[in-house]
C-alpha positions as CSV (number, residue, x, y, z in Angstrom):
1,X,10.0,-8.0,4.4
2,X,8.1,-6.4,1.9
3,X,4.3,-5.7,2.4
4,X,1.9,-6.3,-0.6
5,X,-1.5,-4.7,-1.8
6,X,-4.0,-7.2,-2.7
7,X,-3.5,-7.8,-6.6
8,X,0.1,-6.9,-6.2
9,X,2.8,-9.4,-8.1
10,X,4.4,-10.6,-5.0
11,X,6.4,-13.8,-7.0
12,X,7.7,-14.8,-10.1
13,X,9.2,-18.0,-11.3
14,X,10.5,-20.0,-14.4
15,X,9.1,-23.1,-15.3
16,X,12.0,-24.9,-17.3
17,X,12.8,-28.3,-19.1
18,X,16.5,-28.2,-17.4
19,X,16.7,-26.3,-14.2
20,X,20.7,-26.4,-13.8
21,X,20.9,-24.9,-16.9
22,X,18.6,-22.2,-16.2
23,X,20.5,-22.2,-12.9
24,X,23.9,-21.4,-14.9
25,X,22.1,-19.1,-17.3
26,X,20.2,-16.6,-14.3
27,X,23.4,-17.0,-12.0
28,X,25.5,-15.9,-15.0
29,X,23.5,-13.0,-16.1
30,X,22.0,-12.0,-12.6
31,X,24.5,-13.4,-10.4
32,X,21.9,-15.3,-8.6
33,X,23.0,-18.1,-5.8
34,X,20.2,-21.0,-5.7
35,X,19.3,-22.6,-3.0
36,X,19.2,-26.8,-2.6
37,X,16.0,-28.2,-4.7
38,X,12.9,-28.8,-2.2
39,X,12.6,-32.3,-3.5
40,X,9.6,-34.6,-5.3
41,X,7.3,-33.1,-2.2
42,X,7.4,-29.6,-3.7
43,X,8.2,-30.5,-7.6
44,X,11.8,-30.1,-7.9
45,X,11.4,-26.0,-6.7
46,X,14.6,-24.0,-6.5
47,X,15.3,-20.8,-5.0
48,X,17.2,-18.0,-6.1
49,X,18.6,-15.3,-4.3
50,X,20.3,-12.1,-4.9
51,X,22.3,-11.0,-2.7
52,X,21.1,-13.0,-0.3
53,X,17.3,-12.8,-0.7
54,X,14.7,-14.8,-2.3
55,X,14.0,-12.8,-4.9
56,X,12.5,-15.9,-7.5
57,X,12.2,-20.1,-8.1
58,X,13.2,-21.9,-10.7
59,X,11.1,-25.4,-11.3
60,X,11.1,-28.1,-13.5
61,X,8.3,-28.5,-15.9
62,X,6.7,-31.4,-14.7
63,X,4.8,-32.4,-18.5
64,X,7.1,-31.2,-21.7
65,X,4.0,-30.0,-23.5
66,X,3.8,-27.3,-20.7
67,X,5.1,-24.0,-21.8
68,X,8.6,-22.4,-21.0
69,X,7.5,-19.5,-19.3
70,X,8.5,-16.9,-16.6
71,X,5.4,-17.0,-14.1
72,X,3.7,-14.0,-12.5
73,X,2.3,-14.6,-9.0
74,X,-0.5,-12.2,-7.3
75,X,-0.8,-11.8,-3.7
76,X,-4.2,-12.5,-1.7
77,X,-4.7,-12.4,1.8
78,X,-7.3,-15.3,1.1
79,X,-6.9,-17.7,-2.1
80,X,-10.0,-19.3,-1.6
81,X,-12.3,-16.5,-1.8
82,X,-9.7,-15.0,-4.6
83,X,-10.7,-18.0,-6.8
84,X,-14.5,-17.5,-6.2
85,X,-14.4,-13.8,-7.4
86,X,-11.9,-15.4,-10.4
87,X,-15.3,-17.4,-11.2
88,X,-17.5,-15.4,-10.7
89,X,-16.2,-12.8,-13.0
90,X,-15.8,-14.8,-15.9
91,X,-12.3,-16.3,-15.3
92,X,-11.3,-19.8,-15.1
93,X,-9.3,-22.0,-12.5
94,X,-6.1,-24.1,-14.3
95,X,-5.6,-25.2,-10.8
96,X,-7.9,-24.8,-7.5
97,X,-6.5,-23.2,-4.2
98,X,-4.0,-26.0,-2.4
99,X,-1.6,-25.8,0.5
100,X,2.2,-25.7,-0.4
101,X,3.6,-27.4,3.1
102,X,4.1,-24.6,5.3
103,X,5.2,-22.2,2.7
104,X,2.0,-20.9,1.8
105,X,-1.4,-21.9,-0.4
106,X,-1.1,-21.2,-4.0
107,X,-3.3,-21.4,-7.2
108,X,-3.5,-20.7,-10.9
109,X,-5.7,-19.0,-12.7
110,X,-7.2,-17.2,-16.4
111,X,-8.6,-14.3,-17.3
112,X,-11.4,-13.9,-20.2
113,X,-8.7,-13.3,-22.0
114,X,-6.9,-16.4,-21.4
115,X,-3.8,-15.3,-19.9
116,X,-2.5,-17.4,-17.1
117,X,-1.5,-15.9,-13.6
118,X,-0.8,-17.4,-10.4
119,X,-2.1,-16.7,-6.9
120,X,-0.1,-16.5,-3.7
121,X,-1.2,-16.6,-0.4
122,X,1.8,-16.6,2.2
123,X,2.8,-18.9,4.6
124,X,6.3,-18.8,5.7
125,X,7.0,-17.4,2.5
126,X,6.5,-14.0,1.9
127,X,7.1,-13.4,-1.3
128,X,10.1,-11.1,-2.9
129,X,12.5,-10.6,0.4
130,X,14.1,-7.8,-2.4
131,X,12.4,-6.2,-5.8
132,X,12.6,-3.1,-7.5
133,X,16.6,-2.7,-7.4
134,X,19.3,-4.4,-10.0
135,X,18.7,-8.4,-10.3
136,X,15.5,-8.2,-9.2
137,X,11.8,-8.3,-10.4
138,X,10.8,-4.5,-11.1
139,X,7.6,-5.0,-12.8
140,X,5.5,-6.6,-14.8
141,X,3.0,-6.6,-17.7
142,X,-0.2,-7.9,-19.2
143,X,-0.7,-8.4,-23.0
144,X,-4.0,-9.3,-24.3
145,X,-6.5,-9.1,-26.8
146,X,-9.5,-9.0,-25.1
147,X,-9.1,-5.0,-23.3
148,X,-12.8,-4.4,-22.4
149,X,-13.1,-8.1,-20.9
150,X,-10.0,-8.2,-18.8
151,X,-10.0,-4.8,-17.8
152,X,-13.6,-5.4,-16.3
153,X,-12.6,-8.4,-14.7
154,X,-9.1,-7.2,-13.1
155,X,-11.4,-4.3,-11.9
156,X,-13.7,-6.5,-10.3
157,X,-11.6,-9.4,-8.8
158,X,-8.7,-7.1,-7.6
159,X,-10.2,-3.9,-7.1
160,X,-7.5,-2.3,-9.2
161,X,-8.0,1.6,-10.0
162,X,-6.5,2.5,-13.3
163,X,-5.3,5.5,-15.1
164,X,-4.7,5.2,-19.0
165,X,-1.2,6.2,-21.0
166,X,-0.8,7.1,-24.3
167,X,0.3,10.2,-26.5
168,X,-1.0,13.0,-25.2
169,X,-1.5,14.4,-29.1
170,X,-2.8,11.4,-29.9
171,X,-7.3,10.9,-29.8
172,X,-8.6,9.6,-26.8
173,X,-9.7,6.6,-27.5
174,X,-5.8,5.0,-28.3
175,X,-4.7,5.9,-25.3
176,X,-6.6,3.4,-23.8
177,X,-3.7,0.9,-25.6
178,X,-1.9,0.9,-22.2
179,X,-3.7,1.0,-18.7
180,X,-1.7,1.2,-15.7
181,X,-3.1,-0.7,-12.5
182,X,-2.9,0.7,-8.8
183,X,-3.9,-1.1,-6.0
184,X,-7.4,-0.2,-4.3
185,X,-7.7,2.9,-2.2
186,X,-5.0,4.1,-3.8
187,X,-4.4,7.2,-6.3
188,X,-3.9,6.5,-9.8
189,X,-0.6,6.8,-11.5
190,X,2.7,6.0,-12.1
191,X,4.0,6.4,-8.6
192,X,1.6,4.0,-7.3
193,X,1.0,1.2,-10.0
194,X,1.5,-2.0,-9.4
195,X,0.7,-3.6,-13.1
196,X,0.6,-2.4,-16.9
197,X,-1.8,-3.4,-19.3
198,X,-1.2,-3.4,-23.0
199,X,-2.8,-4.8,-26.2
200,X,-1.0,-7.4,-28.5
201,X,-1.6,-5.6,-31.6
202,X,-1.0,-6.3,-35.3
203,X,2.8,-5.0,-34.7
204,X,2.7,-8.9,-33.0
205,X,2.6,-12.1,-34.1
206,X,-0.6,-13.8,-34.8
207,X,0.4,-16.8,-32.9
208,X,1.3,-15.1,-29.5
209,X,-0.8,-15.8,-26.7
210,X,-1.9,-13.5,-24.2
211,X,0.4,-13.2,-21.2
212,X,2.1,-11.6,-18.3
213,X,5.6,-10.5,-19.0
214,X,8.0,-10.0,-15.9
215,X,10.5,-7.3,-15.8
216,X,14.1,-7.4,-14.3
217,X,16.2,-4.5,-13.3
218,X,19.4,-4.2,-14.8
219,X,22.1,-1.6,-14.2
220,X,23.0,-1.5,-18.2
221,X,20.5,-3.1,-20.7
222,X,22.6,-3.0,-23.5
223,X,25.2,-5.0,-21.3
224,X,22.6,-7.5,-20.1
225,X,21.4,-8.2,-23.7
226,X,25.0,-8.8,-25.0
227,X,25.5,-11.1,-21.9
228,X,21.9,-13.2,-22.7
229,X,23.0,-13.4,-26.6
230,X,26.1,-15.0,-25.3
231,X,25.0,-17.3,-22.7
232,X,22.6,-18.8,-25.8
233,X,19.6,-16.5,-25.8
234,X,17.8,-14.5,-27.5
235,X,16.4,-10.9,-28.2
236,X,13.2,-10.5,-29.7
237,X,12.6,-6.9,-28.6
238,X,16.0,-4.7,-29.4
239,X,16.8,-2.4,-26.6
240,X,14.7,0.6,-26.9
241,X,14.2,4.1,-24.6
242,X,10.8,5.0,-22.6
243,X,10.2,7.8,-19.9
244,X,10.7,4.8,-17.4
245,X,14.0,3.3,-18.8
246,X,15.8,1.3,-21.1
247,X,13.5,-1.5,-22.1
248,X,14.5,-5.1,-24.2
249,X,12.5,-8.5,-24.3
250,X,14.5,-11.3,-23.9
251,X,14.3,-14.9,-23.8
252,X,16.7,-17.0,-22.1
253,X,18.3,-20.5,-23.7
254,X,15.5,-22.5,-22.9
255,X,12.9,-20.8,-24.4
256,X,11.5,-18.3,-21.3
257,X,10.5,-14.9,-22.1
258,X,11.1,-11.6,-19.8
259,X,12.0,-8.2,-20.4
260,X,15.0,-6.3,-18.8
261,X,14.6,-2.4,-17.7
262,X,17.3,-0.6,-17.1
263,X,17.1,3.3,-15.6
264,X,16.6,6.4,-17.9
265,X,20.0,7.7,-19.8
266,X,21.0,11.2,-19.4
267,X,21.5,13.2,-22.5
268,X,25.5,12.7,-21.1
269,X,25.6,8.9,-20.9
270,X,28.0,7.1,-22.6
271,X,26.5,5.0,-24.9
272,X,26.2,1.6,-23.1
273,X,27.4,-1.4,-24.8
274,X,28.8,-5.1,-23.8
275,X,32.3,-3.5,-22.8
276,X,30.7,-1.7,-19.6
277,X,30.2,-3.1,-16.5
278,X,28.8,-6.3,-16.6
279,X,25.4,-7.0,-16.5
């Protein structure tokens, strides 16, 4: 079972018009099993598993004019008092601390900059029983507008120590563009963050909210983005190379946005491309 840091995404799921399709889309592209729906009680939720594992839900949307959207959960030992230091540092509850059977107590919430996350408490359910290796979540991101705002109040709610990226030839104060998070008590840095937070820029549509963005690892990204064009997605960030991997933005054929991170190419690699191994 894995153990979390307070702040730390412990769950992710989709929220989807049509959850056997987005059952045949994740199955084909991550070779996910599902589990049986948990019925009206719980909202129609559906486990996935990799390998085995719970390793994310799908869910139906219960209104249409909700969003299609892959949903980033953060654990807290105690939702409650999670959702009075939400308040109290200037974010807003879209939905107050409440008991999920056994399973856990979960919430949602906003930052001042208006992107939603959700909080998990466990129950029964941990969390991820699997992350951080291929067809899993790997990471996630926060893209907002408001930097000064929500780094305050991520700093204050979650006790999240942060170290800033950028180019190193570039002036000081751009670097602050991206902000990794690390869990309290911890050291700053790469090997110990938990979230990234970046700015939505001019480079980005006017009309795109802030967010979270969840991250799936993928042996081959070139592969996996092939296999999400043909399975009726979409790409709308082409596969492109960082220190950390082999990064594209997807969305799959409902509408739900994540990214897929594959690991760093060696000068060697073959160029990867829909004829390797499948993704």
């Amino acid at each position: 079972m894995v153990a979390f840091a307070e702040g730390s995404p412990c769950w992710v799921d989709a929220s989807l018009p049509d959850v056997e399709a987005g059952k045949r889309f994740y199955g084909e592209l991550f070779g996910w099993t599902f589990g049986e729906s948990a019925g009206p009680a719980y909202g129609g939720y559906t486990q996935a598993y990799s390998r085995g594992r719970n390793v994310a839900a799908l869910a139906p949307k219960p209104d249409g004019r909700m969003p299609t959207v892959w949903g980033v959960y953060l654990y807290t030992s105690d939702a409650y008092a999670c959702a009075a230091r939400i308040r109290a540092a200037g974010g807003q509850m879209v939905m107050d601390p409440q008991p999920v059977g056994p399973y856990g107590t979960a919430a949602m919430a906003a930052d001042p900059g208006g992107a939603v996350f959700g909080l998990w408490q466990p129950g029964t359910h941990h969390g991820f029983e699997a992350q951080d290796e291929p067809y899993t979540y790997c990471w996630a991101e926060l893209y907002t507008r408001a930097r000064d705002a929500v780094d305050v109040f991520y700093a204050t709610v979650f006790g999240y120590v942060p170290e800033d990226q950028g180019d190193p030839g570039a002036p000081a104060e751009p670097a602050a563009e991206y902000r990794l998070w690390s869990p309290p008590g911890s050291a700053p840095g790469a090997a110990t963050a938990v979230l990234g937070r970046s700015l939505i820029t001019d480079a980005f549509p006017e009309i795109m909210p802030a967010h979270f963005l969840a991250y799936f690892a993928v042996p081959d990204c070139d592969a996996s983005v092939a296999t999400v064009q043909r399975l009726g997605g979409r790409v709308t960030a082409d596969p492109f190379d960082t220190p950390y991997g082999r990064i594209a933005v997807v969305a799959d054929n409902q509408g739900a946005v994540f990214a897929l991170l594959s690991e760093p190419r060696g000068d060697g690699d073959p160029e990867p491309g829909p004829d390797r191994a499948r993704a």
